[in-house]
LOPA-757525 format. One line per 3 residues: number of its first residue (from 1); their letters; for each residue z, y, x of N, C-alpha, C. Coordinates in steps of 0.02 Angstrom, whole numbers. Layout:
NUM> a> Z Y X Z Y X Z Y X | ...;
END
This chain:
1> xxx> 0 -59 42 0 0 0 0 63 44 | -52 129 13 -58 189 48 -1 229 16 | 46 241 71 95 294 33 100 374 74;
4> xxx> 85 423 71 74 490 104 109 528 77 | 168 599 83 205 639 86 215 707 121 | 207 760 80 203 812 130 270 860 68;
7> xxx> 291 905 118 336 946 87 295 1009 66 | 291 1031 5 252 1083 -38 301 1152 -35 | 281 1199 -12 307 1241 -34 369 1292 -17;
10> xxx> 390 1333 -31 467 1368 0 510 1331 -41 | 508 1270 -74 584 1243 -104 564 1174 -64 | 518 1164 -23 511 1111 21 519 1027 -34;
13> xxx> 483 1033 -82 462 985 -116 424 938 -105 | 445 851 -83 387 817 -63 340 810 -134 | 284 792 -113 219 760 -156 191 739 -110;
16> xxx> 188 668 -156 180 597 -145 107 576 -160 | 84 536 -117 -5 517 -163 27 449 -138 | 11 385 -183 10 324 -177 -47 276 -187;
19> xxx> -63 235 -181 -135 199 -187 -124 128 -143 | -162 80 -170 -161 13 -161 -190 11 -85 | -243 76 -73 -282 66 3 -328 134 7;
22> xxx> -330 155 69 -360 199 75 -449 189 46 | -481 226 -14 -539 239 -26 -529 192 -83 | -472 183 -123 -454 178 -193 -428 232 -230;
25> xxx> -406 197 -302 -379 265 -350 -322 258 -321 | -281 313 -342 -219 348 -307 -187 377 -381 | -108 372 -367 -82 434 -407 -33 477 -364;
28> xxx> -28 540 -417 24 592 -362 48 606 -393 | 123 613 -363 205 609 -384 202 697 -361 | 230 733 -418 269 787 -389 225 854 -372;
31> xxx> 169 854 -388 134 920 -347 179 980 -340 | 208 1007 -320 257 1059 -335 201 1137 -293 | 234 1184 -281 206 1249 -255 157 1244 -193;
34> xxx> 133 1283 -194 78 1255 -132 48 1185 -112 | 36 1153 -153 27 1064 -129 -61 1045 -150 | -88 1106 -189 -151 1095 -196 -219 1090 -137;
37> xxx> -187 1122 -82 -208 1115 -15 -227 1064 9 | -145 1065 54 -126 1007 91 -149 911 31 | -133 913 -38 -177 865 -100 -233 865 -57;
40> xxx> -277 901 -73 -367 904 -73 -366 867 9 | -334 888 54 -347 860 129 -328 776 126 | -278 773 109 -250 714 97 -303 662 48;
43> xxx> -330 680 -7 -388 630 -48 -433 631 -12 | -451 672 31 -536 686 49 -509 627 148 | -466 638 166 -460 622 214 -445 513 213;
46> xxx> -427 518 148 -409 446 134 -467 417 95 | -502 448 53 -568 456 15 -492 406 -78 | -477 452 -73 -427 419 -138 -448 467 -209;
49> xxx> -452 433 -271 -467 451 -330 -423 460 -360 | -372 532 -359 -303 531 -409 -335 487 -514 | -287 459 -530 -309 456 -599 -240 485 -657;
52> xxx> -197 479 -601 -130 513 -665 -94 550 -607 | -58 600 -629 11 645 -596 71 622 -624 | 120 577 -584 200 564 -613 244 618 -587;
55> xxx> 251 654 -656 341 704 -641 397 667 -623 | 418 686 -584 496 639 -584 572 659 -623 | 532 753 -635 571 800 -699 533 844 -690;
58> xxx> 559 890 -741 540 981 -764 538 1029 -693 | 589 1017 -654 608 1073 -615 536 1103 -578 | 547 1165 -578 475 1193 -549 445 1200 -493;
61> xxx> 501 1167 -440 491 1145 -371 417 1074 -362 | 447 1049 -418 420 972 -412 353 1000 -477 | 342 1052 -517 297 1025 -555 239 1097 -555;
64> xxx> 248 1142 -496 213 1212 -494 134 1208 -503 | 101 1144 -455 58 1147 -451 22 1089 -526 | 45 1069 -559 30 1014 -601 -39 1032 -649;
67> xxx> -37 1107 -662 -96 1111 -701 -152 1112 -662 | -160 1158 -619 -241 1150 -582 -236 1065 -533 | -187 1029 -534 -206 953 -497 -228 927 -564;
70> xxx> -212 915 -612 -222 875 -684 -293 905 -705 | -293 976 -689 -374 1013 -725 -406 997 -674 | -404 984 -620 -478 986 -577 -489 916 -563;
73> xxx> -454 887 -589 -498 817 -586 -484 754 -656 | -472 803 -687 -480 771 -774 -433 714 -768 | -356 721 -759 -305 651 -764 -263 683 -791;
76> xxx> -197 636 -838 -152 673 -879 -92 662 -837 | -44 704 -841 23 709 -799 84 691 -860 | 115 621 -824 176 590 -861 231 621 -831;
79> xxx> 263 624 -908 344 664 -897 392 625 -940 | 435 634 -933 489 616 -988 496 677 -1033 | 509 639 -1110 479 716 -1171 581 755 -1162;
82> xxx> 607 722 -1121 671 781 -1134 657 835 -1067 | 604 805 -1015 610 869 -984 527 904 -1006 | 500 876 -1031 441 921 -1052 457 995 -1082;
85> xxx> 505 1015 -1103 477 1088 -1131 483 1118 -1061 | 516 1098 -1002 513 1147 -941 444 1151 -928 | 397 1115 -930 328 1143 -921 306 1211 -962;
88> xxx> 313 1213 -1010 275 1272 -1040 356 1371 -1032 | 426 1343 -1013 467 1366 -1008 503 1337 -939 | 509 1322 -892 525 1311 -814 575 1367 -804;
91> xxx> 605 1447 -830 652 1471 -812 718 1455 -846 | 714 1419 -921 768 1389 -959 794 1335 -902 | 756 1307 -866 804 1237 -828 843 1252 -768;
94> xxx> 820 1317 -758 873 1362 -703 919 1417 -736 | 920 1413 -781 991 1457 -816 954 1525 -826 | 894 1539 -829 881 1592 -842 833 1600 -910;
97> xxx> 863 1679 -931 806 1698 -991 724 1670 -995 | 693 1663 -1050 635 1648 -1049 592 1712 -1016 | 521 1679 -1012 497 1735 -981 520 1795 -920;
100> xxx> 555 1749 -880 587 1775 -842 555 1749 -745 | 523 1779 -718 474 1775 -654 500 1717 -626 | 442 1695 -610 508 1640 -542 427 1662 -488;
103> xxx> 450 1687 -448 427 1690 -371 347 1737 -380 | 374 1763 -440 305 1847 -462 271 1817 -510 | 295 1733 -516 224 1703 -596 254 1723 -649;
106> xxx> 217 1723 -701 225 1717 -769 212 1702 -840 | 154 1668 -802 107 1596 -840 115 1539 -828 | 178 1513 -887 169 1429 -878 112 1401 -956;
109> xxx> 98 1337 -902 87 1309 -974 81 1242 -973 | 52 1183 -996 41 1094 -999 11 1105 -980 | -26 1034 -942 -112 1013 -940 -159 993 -1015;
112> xxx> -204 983 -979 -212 973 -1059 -201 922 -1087 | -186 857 -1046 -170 798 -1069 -98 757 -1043 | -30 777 -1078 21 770 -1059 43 692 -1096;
115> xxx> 73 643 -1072 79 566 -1097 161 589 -1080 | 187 541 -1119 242 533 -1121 304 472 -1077 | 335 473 -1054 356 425 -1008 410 396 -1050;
118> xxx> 426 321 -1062 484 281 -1075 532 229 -1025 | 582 233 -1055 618 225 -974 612 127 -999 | 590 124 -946 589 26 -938 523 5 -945;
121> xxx> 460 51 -964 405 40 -967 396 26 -887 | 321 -20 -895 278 -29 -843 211 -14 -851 | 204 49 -819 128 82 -789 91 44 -773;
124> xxx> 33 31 -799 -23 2 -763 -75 54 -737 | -84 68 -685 -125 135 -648 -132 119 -586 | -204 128 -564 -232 145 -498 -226 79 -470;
127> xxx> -210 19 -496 -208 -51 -484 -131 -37 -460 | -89 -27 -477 -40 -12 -461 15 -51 -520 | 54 -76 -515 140 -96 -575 163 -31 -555;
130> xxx> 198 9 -600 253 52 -575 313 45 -638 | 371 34 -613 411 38 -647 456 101 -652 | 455 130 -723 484 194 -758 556 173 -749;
133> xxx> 604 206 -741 679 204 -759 689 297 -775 | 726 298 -802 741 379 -840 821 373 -803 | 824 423 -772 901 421 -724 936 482 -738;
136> xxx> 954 493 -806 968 577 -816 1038 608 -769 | 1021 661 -755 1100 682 -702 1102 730 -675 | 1038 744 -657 1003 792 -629 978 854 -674;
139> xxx> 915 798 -717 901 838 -775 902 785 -831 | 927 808 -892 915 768 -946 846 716 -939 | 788 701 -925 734 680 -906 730 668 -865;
142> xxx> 765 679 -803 759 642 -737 720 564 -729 | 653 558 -672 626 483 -690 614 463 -622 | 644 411 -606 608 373 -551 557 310 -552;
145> xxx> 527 307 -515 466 263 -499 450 214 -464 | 446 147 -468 482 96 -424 398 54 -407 | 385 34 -361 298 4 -353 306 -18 -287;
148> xxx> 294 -98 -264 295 -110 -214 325 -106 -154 | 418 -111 -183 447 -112 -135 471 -21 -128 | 433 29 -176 454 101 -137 487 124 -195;
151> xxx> 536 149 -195 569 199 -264 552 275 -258 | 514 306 -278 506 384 -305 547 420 -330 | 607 423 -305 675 447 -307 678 509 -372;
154> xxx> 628 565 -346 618 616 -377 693 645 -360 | 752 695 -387 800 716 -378 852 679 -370 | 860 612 -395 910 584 -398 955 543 -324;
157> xxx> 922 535 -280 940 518 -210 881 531 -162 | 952 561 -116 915 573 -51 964 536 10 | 925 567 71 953 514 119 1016 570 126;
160> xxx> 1058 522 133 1133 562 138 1156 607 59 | 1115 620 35 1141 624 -20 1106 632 -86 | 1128 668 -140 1116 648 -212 1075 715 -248;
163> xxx> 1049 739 -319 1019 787 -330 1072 830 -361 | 1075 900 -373 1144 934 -372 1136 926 -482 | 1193 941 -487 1205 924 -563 1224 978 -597;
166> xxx> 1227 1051 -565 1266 1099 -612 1225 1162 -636 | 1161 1130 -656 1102 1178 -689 1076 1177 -740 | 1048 1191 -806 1081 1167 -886 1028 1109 -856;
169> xxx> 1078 1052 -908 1058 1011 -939 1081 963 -880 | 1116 956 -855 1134 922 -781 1202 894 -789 | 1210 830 -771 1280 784 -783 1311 757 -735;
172> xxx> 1342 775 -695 1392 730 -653 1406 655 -683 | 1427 632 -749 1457 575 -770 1369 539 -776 | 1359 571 -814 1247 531 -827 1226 533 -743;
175> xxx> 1246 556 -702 1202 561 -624 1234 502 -603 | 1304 475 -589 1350 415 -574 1309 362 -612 | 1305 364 -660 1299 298 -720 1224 297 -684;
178> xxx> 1178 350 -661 1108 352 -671 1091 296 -595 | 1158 318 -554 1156 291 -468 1179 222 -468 | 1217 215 -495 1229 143 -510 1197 109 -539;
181> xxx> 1145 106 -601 1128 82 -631 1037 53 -614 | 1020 105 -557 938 96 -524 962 96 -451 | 969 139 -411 968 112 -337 1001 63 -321;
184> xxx> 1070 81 -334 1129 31 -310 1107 -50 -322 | 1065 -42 -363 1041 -98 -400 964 -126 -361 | 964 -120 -332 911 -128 -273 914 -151 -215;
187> xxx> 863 -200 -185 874 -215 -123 869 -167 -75 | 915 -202 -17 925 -166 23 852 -133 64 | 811 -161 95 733 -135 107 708 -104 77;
190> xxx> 714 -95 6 687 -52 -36 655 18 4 | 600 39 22 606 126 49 600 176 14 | 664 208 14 627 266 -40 611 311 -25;
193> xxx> 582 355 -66 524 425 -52 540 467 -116 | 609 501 -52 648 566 -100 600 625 -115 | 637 680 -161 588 745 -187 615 809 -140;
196> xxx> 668 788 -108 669 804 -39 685 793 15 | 653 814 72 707 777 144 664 709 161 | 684 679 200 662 620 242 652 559 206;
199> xxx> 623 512 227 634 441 184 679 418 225 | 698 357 169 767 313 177 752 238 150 | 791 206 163 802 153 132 884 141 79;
202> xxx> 865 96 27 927 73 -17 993 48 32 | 966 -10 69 1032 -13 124 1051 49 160 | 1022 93 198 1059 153 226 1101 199 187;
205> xxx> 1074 193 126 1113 253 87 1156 209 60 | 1163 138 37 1217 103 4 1289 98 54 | 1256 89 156 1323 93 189 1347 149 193;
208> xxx> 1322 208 197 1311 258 226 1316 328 187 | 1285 332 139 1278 395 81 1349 413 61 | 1389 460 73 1450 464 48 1474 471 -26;
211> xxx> 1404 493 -66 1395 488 -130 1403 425 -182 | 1396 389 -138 1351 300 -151 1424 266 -126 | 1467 262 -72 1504 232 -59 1553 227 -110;
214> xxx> 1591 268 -137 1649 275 -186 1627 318 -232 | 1590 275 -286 1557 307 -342 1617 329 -393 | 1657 265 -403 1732 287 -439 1770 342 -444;
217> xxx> 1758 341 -367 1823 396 -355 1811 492 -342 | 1715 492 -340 1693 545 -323 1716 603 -342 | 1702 661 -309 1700 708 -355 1672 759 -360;
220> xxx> 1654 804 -386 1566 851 -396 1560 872 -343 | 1473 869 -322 1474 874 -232 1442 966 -215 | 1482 966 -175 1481 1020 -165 1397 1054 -134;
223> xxx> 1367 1017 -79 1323 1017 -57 1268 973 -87 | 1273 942 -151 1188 904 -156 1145 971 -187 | 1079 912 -170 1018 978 -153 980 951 -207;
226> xx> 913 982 -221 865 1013 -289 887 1068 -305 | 806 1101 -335 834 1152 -361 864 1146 -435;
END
């Protein structure tokens, strides 16, 4: 499996292109701010045919660039429908008034063909299985993406640590239940391919993640990251 990652943007958002082999179809996880670039180098350099865009949530780090990747090459972008209204509204999921700038924009809107994501479904795309899990904690909609051994973390784990929980719609108790219930639950080899920061594996962060070690006893982390 082709798996490629670049960090998008000033909120340093990975997006992900995946594909069975270089000069097959492909999908991409995450386009976030600036990623329409560095995208186009990445398909043209692998010769890969995006056919769908997977959100991993709303937040506008991870979903800036989603309309011109979905419009310029006619594929629909899956979300989970509790974080879908942040597409057409993206300043409600940061605590702010509607219609309110984020970084001088002030045109959101869908693609034109938005599908809906269910948590336990299996994707059939790009010759690809991907397995949906909905991990809310982060954001009500929070989704990760599981295909061949790699998990698409999206906000919910990173290496060393977890996605932060205190922005509406965000749960400390749903982020625990969400960590236990999909990574923890995973082999150790597993690699995953966080929405930010480095890749990891399930064993490193299960000895190691201070988040992950004493899930019981945690308590709201001061330093986890997303926006």
């Amino acid at each position: 499996m082709l798996v490629v990652g670049f960090p998008a943007g000033p909120w340093q958002a990975n997006c992900w292109v995946v594909a069975p082999a270089a000069g097959e179809e492909c999908l991409v996880v995450d386009p976030g701010h600036g990623a329409e670039g560095p995208l186009d180098d990445i398909l043209a350099e692998h010769r890969l045919r995006p056919v769908a865009v997977l959100l991993s949530h709303g937040h506008i780090d991870h979903t800036w660039s989603v309309v011109p990747v979905c419009g310029a090459r006619g594929v629909p972008a899956l979300i989970h429908p509790a974080d879908r209204p942040f597409l057409t509204d993206p300043a409600s999921s940061i605590g702010q008034p509607p219609g309110t700038p984020i970084l001088g924009r002030l045109d959101w809107s869908e693609p034109d063909d938005v599908r809906e994501l269910a948590d336990g479904e299996t994707l059939e795309l790009a010759s690809l299985s991907i397995r949906v899990d909905v991990t809310p904690g982060h954001t009500p909609g929070s989704t990760v993406f599981g295909t061949g051994g790699e998990l698409f973390s999206g906000d919910l784990l990173f290496a060393g640590s977890i996605g932060r929980t205190d922005l509406p719609g965000g749960s400390w108790d749903q982020m625990q239940e969400s960590l236990r219930r999909v990574p923890l639950a995973l082999p150790d080899e597993t690699v995953v391919r966080p929405g930010h920061g480095p890749d990891t594996t399930i064993g490193r962060e299960r000895a190691t993640n201070p988040f992950l070690l004493d899930l019981a006893g945690a308590s709201a982390p001061p330093a986890a990251r997303g926006l």
